[in-house]
N, C-alpha and C positions, 0 to 999 in steps of 0.2 A: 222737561216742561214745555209745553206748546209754545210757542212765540206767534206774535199778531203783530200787523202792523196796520196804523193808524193815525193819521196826524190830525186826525178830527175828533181826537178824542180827550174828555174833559174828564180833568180831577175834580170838577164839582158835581158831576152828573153821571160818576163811571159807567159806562156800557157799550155793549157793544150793538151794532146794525146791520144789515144788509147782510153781503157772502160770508164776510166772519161768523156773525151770529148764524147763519144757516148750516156754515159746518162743524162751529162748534156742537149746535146741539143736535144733527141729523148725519151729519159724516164721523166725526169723533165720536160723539156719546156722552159728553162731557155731562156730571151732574153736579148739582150746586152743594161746595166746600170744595170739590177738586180746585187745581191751580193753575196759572199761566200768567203770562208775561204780556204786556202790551208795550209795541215799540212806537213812541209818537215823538217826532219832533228831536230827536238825540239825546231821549229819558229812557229808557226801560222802566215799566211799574210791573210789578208781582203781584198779581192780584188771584185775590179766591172768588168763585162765581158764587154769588148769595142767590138771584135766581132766574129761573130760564123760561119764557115764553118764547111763540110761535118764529118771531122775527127779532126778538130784545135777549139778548144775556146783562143781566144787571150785575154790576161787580164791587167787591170793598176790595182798597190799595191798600197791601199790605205794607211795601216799601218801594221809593226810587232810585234811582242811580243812574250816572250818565253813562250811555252807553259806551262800551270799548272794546266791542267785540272785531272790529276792522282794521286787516292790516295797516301798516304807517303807509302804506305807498299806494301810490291811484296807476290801475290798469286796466289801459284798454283794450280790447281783441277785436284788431280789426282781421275778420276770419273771413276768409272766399267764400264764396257761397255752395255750400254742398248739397246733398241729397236730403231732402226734408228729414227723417229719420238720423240722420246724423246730427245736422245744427240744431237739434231739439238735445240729442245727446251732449253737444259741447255745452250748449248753453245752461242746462243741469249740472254739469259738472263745473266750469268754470265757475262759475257762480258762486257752489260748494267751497271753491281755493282760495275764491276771493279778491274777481274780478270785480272790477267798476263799473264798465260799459263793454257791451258786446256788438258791434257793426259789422253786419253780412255788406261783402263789397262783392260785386258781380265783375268775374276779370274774364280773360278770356278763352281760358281751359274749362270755367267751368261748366259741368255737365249739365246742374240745373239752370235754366236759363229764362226764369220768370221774371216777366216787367214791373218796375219799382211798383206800378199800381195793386198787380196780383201780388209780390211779395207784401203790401199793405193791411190786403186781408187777412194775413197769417200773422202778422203783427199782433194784434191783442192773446193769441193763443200763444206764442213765444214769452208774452211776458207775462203772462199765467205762470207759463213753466219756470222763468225765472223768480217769480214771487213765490213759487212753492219753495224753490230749494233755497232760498233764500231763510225764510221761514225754518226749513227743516235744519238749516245747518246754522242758526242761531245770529247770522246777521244782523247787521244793527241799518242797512239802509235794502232796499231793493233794485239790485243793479238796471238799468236799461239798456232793453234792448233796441235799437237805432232801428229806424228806417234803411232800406235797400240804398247804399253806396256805389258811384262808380268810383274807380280806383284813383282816378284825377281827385276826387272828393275826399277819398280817405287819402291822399299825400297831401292834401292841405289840411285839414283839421292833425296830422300826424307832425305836419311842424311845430305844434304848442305845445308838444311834450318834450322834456327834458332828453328821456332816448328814446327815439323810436327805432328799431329795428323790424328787420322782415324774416325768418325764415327761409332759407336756402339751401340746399344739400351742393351743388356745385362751387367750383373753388373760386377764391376769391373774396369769401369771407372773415369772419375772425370765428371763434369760440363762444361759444354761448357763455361760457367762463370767463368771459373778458369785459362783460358788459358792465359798466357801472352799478355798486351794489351801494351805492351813497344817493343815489338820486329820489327824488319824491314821485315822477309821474313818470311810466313806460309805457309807449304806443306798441302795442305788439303785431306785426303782419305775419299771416300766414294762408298758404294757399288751400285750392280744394281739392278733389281726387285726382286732377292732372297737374298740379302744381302750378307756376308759373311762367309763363312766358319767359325768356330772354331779358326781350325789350322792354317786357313789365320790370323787370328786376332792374336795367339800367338806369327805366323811367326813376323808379322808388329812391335808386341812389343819387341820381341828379337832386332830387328833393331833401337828400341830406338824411335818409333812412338809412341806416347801416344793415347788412347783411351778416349773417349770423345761421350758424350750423350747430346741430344738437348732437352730433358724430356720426360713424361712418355709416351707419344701418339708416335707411330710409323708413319715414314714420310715415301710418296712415294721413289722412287729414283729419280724422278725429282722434287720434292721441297726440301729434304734435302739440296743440294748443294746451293740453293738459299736462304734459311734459314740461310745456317753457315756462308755464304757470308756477310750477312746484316748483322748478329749482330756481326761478325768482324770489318765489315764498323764502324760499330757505335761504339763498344767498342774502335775502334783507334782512335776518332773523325772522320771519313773518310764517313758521314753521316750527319754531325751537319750543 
């Protein structure tokens, strides 16, 4: 069943406006009795479309419930910055696993090396793409995606999480298997196609970010983050 999300949206007056209503009745097809979901405010309503004009979907609520479609634990991806094509790919996919917040951090391997202002621009289209798969994969909030980070900036917002960790193939690390599977909030870092610096890696540790390896085979930079996702998922139970 389609899911929408909405927080402006009234049980006294159900319908729908603007880009929802436009792709329900111009991109989908939807016609009125078909069904869907509207996500507003941490309710899910089920509702049947009674009827469709140009810009308005009018609806009757069948039934609500609060939503619980979100794992127990809050995570955030703070990801290097890659190749446009790829952070569109993470950020689709994370999202689907059941990421919280996604923050591109510009370190100093990375390839793409666009200014916080030009990454700005790309901004509303990244969180397009997160609102879709959010949507598609039955979500109960729409993760955000952050403004361009320097890596000073993601070790300080990464100290208010319970674990933060970074991603590292070099020794010195622990086990991705080791990380706390009791905790409520995990910062996750992880690099872009050249990985990290050294001295970025020492900086992260002084900060009190733990280092952490996924095993001996070297991951792209867009499956790593989809890798640590899932067996997070699963080591919380947030996969069973």
């Amino acid at each position: 069943m389609p899911k929408f999300f909405d927080d402006a949206f009234s049980t006294e007056q159900p319908m729908l406006t603007g880009e929802n209503a436009r792709h329900i009745g111009f991109s989908l097809r939807m016609r009125p009795k078909e069904q869907l979901t509207i996500c507003s405010c941490g309710i899910n309503y089920e509702c049947e479309i009674s009827e469709i004009t140009s810009d308005v979907i009018y609806l009757n609520i069948l039934s609500s419930a609060s939503c619980c479609q979100e794992p127990t634990i809050s995570v955030t991806l703070f990801q290097a910055l890659p190749k446009a094509d790829k952070l569109e790919q993470i950020i689709q996919k994370s999202v689907e696993l059941g990421v919280t917040e996604i923050v591109p951090v510009l370190t100093r391997r990375c390839i793409s090396r666009m200014s916080a202002g030009d990454f700005q621009k790309k901004l509303p289209r990244l969180q397009r793409i997160a609102q879709s798969a959010a949507q598609q994969s039955g979500r109960d909030i729409i993760p955000v995606v952050a403004p361009l980070h320097t890596l000073e900036m993601a070790a300080e917002r990464m100290a208010d999480f319970d674990v933060p960790v970074v991603l590292y193939e070099s020794e010195g690390g622990i086990s991705f298997s080791e990380v706390p599977a009791d905790a409520k909030s995990y910062g996750l870092c992880i690099g872009s196609e050249g990985g990290f610096d050294p001295q970025e890696i020492a900086y992260l540790q002084s900060k009190g970010v733990q280092a952490v390896w996924l095993g001996k085979r070297i991951l792209r930079c867009e499956t790593a983050p989809l890798t640590a996702l899932s067996v997070l998922m699963y080591r919380t139970g947030n996969l069973n």
